[in-house]
C-alpha positions as a Markdown table, in Angstrom:
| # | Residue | x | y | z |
|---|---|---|---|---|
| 1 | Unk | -53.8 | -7.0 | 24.8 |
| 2 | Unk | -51.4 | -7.3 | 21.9 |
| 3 | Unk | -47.8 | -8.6 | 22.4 |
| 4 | Unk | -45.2 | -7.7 | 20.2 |
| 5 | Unk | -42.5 | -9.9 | 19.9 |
| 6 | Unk | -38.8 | -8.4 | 19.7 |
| 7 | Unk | -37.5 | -9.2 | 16.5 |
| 8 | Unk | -34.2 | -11.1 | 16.4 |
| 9 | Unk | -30.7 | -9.7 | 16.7 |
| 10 | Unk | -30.0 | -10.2 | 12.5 |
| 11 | Unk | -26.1 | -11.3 | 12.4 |
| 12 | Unk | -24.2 | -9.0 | 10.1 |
| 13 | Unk | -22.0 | -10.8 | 7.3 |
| 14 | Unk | -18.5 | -11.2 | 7.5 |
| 15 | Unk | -17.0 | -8.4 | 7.3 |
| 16 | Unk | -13.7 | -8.5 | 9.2 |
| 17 | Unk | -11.5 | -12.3 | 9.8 |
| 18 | Unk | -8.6 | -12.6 | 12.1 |
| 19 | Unk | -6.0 | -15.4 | 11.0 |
| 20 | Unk | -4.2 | -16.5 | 14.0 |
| 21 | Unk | -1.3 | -18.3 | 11.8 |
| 22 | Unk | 1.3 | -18.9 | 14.8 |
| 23 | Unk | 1.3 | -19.1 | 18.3 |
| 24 | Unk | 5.2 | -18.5 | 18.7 |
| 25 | Unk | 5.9 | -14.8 | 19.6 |
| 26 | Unk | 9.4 | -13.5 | 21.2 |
| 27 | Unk | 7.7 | -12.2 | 23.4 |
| 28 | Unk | 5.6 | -13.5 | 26.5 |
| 29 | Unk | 3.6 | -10.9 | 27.8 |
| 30 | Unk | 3.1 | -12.8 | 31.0 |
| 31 | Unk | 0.4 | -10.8 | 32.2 |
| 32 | Unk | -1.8 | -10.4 | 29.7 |
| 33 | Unk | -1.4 | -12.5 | 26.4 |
| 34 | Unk | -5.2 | -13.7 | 25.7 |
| 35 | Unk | -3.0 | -16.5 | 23.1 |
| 36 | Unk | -0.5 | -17.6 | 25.7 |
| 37 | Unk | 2.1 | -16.9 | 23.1 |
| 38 | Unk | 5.7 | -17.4 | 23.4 |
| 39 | Unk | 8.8 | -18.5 | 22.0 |
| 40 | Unk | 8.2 | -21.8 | 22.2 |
| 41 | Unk | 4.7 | -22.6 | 20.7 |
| 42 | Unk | 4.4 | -24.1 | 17.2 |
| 43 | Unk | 2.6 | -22.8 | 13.9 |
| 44 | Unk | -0.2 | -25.2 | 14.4 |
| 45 | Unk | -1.6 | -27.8 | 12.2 |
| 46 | Unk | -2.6 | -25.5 | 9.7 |
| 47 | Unk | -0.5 | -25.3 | 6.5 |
| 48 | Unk | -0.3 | -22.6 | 4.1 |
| 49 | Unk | -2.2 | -24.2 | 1.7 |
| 50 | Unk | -4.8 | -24.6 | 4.4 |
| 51 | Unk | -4.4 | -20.6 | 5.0 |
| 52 | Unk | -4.6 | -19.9 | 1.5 |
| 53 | Unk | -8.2 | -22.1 | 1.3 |
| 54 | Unk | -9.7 | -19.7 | 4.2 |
| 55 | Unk | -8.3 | -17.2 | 2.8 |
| 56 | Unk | -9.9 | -17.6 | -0.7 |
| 57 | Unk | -13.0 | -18.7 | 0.7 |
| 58 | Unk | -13.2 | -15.9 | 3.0 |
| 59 | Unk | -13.2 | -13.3 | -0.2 |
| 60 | Unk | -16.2 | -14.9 | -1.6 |
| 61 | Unk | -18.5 | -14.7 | 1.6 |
| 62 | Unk | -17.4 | -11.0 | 1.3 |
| 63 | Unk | -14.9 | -10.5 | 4.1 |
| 64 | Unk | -13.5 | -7.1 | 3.6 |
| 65 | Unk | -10.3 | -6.9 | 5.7 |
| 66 | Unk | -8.4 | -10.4 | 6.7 |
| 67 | Unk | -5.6 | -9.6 | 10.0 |
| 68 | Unk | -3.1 | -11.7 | 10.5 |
| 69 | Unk | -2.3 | -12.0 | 14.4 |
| 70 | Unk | -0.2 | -14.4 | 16.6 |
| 71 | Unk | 2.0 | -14.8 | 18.4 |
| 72 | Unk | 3.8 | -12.4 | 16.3 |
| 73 | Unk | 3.0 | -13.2 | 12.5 |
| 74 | Unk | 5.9 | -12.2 | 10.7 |
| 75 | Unk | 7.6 | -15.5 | 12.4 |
| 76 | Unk | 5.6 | -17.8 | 10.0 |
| 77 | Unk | 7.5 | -19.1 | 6.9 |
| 78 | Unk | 5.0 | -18.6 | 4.9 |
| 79 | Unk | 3.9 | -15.4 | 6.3 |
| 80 | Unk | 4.7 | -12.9 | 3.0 |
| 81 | Unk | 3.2 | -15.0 | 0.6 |
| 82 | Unk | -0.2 | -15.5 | 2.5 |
| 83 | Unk | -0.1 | -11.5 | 2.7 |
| 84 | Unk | 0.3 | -11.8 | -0.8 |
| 85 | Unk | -2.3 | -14.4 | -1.4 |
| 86 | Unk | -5.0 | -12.1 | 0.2 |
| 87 | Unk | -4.3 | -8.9 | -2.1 |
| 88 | Unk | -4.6 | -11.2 | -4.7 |
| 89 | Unk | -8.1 | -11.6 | -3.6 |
| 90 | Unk | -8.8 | -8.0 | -3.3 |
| 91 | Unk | -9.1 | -7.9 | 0.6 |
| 92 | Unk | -7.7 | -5.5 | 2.7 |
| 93 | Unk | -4.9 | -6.6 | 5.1 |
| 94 | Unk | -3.7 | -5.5 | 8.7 |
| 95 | Unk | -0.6 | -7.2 | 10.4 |
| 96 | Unk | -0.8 | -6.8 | 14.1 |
| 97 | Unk | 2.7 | -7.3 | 15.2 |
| 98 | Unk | 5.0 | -6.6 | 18.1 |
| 99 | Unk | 7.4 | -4.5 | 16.0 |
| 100 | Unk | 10.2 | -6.3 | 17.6 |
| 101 | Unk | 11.9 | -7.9 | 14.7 |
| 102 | Unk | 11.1 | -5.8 | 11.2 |
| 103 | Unk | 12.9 | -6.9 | 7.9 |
| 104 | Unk | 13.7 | -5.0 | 5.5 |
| 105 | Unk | 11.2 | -6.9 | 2.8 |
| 106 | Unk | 8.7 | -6.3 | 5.7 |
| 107 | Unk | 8.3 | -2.6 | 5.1 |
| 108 | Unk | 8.5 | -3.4 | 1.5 |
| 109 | Unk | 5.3 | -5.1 | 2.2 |
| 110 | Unk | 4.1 | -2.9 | 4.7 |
| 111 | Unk | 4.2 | -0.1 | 2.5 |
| 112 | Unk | 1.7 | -1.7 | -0.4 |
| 113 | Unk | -1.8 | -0.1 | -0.8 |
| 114 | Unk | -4.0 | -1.7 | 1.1 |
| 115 | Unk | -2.1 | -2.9 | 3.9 |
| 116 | Unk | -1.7 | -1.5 | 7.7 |
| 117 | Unk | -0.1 | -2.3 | 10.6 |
| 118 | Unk | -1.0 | -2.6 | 14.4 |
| 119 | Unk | 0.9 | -3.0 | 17.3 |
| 120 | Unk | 0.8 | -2.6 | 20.8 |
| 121 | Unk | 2.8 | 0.1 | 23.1 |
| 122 | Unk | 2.9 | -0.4 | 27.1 |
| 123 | Unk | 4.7 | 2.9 | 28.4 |
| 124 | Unk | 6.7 | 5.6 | 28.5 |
| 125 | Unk | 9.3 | 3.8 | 30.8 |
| 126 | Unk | 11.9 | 0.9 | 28.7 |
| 127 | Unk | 11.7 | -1.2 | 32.3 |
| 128 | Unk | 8.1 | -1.1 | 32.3 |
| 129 | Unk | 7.5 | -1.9 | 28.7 |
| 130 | Unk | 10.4 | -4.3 | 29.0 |
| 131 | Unk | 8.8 | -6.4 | 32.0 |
| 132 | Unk | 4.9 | -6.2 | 31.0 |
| 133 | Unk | 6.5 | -8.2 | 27.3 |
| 134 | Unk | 8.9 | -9.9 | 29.2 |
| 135 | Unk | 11.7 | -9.0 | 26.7 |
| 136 | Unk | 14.4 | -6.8 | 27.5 |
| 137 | Unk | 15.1 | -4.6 | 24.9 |
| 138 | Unk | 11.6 | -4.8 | 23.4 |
| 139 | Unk | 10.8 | -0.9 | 24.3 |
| 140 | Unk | 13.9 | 0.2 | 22.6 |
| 141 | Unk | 13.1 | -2.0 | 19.0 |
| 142 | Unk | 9.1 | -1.6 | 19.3 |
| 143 | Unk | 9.1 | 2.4 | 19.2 |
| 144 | Unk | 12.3 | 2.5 | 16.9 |
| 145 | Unk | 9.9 | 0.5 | 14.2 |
| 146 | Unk | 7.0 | 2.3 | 15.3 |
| 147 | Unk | 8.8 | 5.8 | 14.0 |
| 148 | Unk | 10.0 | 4.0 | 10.9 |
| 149 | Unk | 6.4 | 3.0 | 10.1 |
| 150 | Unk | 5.3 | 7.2 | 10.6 |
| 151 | Unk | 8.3 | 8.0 | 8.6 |
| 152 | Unk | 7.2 | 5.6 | 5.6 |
| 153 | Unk | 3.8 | 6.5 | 5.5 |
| 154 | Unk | 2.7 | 2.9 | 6.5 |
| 155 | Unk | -1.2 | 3.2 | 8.2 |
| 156 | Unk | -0.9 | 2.2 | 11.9 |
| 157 | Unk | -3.2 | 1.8 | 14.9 |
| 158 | Unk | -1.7 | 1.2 | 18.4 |
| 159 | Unk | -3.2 | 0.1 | 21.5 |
| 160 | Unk | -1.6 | 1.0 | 25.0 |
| 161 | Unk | -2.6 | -1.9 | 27.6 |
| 162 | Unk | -3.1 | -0.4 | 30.9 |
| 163 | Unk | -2.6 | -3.2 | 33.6 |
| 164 | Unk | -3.4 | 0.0 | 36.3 |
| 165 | Unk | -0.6 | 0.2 | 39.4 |
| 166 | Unk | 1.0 | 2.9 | 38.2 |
| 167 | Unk | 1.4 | 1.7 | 34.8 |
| 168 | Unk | 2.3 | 5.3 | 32.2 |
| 169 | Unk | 0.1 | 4.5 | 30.6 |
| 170 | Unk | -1.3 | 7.6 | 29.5 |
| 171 | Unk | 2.1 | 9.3 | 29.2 |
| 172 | Unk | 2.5 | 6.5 | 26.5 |
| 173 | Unk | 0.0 | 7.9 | 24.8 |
| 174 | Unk | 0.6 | 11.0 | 24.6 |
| 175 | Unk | 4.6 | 9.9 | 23.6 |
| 176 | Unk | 2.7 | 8.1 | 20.3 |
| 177 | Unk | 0.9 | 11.4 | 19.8 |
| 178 | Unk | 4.1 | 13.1 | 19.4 |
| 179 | Unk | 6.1 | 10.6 | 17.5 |
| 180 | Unk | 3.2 | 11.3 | 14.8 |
| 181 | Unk | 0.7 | 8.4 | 15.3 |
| 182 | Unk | -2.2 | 9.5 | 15.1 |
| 183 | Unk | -4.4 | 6.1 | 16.0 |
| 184 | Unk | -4.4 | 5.2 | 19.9 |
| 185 | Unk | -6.4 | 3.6 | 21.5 |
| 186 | Unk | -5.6 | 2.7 | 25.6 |
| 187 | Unk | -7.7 | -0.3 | 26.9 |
| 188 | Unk | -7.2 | -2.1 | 30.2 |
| 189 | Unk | -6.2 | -5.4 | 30.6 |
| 190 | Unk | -9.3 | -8.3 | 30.2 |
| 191 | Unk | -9.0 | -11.5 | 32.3 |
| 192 | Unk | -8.2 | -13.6 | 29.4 |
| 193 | Unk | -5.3 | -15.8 | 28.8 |
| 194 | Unk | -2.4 | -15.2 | 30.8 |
| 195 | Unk | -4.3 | -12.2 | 32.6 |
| 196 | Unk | -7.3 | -14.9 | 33.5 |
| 197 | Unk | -5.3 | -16.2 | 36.5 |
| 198 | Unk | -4.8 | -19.9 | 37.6 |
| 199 | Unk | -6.5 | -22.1 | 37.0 |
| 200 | Unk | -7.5 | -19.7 | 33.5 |
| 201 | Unk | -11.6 | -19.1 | 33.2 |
| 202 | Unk | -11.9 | -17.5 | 31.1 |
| 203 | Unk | -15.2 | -15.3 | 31.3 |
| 204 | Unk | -18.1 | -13.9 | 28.4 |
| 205 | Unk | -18.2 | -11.0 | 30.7 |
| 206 | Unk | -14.6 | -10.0 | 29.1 |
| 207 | Unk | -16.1 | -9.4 | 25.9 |
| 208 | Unk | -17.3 | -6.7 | 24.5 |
| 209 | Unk | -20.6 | -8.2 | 23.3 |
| 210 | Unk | -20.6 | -8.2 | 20.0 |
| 211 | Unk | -18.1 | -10.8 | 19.2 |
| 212 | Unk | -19.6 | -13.2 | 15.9 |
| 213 | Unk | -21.1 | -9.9 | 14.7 |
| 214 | Unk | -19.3 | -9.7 | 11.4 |
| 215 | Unk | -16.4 | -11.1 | 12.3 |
| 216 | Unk | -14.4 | -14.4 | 13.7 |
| 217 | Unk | -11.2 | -16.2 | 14.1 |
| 218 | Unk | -9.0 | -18.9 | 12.6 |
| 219 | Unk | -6.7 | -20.1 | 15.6 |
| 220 | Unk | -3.8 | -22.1 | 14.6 |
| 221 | Unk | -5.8 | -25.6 | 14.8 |
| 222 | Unk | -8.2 | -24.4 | 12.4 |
| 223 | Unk | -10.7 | -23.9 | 15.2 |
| 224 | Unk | -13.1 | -21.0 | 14.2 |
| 225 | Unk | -13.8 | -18.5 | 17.8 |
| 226 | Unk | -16.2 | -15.5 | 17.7 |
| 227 | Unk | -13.1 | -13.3 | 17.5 |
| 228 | Unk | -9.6 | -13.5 | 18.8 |
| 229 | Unk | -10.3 | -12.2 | 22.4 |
| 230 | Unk | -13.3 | -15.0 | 23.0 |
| 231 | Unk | -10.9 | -17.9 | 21.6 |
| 232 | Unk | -12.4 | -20.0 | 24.4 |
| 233 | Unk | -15.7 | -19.7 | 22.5 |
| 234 | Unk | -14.8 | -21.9 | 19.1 |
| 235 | Unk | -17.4 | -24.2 | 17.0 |
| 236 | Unk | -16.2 | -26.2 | 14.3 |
| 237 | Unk | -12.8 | -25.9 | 11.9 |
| 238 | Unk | -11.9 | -25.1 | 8.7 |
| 239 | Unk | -8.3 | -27.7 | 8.7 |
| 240 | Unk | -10.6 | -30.3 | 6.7 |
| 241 | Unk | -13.7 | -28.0 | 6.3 |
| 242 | Unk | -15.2 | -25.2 | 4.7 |
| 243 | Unk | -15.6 | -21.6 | 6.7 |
| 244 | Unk | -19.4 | -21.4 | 5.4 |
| 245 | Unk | -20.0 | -24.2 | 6.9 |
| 246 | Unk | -18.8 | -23.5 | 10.4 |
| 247 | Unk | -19.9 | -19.8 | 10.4 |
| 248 | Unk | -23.8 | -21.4 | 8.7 |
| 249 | Unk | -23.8 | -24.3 | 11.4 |
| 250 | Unk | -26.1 | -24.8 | 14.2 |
| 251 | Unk | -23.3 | -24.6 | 16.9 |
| 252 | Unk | -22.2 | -20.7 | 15.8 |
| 253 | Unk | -24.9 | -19.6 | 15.9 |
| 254 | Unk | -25.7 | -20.7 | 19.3 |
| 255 | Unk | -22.1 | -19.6 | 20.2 |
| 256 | Unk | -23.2 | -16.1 | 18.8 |
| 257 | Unk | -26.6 | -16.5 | 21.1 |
| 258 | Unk | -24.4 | -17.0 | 24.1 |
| 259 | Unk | -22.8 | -13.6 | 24.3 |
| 260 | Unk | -24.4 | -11.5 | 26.4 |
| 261 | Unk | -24.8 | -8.4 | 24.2 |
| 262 | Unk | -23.9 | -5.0 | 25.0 |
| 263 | Unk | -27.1 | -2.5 | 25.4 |
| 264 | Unk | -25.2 | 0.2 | 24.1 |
| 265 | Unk | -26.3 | 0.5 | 20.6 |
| 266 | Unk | -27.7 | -2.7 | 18.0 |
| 267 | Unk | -25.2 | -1.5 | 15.7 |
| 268 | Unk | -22.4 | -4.2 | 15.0 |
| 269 | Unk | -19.4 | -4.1 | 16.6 |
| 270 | Unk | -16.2 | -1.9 | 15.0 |
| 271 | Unk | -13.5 | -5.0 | 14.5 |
| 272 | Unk | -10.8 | -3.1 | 16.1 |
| 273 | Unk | -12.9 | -3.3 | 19.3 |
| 274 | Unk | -11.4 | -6.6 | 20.5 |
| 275 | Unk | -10.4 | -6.3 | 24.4 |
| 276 | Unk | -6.6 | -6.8 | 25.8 |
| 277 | Unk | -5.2 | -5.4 | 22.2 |
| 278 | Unk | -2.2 | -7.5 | 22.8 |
| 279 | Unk | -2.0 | -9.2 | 19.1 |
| 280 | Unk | -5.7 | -8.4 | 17.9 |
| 281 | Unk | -7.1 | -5.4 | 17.3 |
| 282 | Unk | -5.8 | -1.8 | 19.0 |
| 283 | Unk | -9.5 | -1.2 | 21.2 |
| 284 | Unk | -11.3 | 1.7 | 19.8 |
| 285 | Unk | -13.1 | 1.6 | 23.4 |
| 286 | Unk | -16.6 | 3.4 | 23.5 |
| 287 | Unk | -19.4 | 1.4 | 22.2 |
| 288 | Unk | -16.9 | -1.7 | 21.8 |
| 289 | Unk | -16.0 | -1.4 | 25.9 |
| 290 | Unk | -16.8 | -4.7 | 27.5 |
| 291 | Unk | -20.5 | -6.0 | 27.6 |
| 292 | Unk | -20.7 | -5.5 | 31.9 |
| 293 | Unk | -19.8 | -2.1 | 31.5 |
């Protein structure tokens, strides 16, 4: 009798790297922020000369789109000139922000080729949004900013969370439909983070199953994850290393090995698939939906 060994799952090169460059955020989210981000956390160890390394480094393993996430991004100090930086280097940029707080040399920079925006929309209802952010006021600002982006032409994906009870959710939806976005995505709630309960354990089964697969994440620390979403899942840093060196090392890949992949398709996860789009990617749900189905 013959056997015929399964070949192995080939990892797909970089194609996609989240930059987590702060971990402060005016908003809370206390029900569902995978980063635990708030108005009190830092910017982390990493400087902007240690963003602008990755960031160079990541153009020449042929990373095609760099996202910079929080916490809310724009808070950085050096947030505009690491946007900046990365055009420089030819790669495509998304900002997933809140939309609370826009300035006006914000849209300026929103508005360049080759940059897009993501954000996150909880419902129909300002108490609702209000409470599931846990800033009041952050219904009115997010959708004014989100109808400013349509109205500039600026590219933008948005994700609806749907913590369930009741939430409007869908109506939400449909509300971005009509204010002319055209790219929403509604995904529910993954225990991760705040939403993992206490004490947090966080859980592979959250994924989607193809985390590592052409993409990964720079936390504030410098600690490289197999995306934002599965930051619980890190091996190695870039603060006084090189990315190749993590994302070639004998710990990723047996990171990568860990996931339990989804049996949906071999193809490689879509980046915007990350669960819990609170500061990540908007879900584009489908293939991308959680590994346990």
């Amino acid at each position: 009798m013959t056997i015929v060994l399964e070949a192995p799952v080939e990892r797909a090169a970089l194609r996609f790297l989240s930059l987590e460059i702060t971990g402060r955020c005016q908003l809370t989210c206390p029900s569902h922020c995978y980063a635990q981000a708030g108005p009190t956390q830092s910017h982390g160890t990493m400087t902007g000369d240690d963003w602008r390394r990755v960031i160079s480094e990541a153009a020449t393993l042929g990373t095609e789109t760099v996202q910079f996430i929080g916490g809310e991004p724009s808070l950085h100090p050096d947030f505009t000139g690491l946007i900046r930086h990365a055009l420089m280097n030819d790669l495509r940029v998304r900002v997933y922000s809140n939309l609370f707080r826009v300035r006006p040399e914000h849209w300026a920079l929103y508005s360049q080729p080759d940059v897009s925006l993501a954000t996150s929309y909880y419902s129909t209802d300002a108490d609702e949004h209000d409470r599931i952010t846990g800033r009041i006021g952050s219904h009115q600002a997010t959708r004014e900013h989100i109808v400013t982006a349509v109205e500039l032409g600026v590219p933008l994906r948005v994700a609806v969370v749907d913590h369930g009870q009741g939430q409007h959710a869908e109506q939400a939806r449909d509300e971005l439909f009509a204010l002319g976005v055209r790219d929403v995505h509604v995904s529910r709630v993954r225990a991760v983070g705040n939403a993992a309960g206490s004490p947090a354990i966080p859980s592979t089964k959250e994924l989607c199953g193809r985390c590592a697969d052409g993409k990964a994440a720079v936390l504030p620390d410098g600690r490289v994850a197999v995306c934002e979403v599965g930051r619980f899942l890190s091996a190695g840093s870039v603060k006084y290393g090189s990315l190749s060196a993590v994302l070639h090392s004998p710990a990723w890949k047996q990171l990568a090995a860990s996931i339990p992949r989804s049996p949906r398709t071999s193809a490689p996860c879509d980046p915007d698939c990350s669960p819990n789009d609170d500061s990540c990617g908007p879900g584009s749900g489908g293939t991308c939906d959680p590994a346990d189905g």
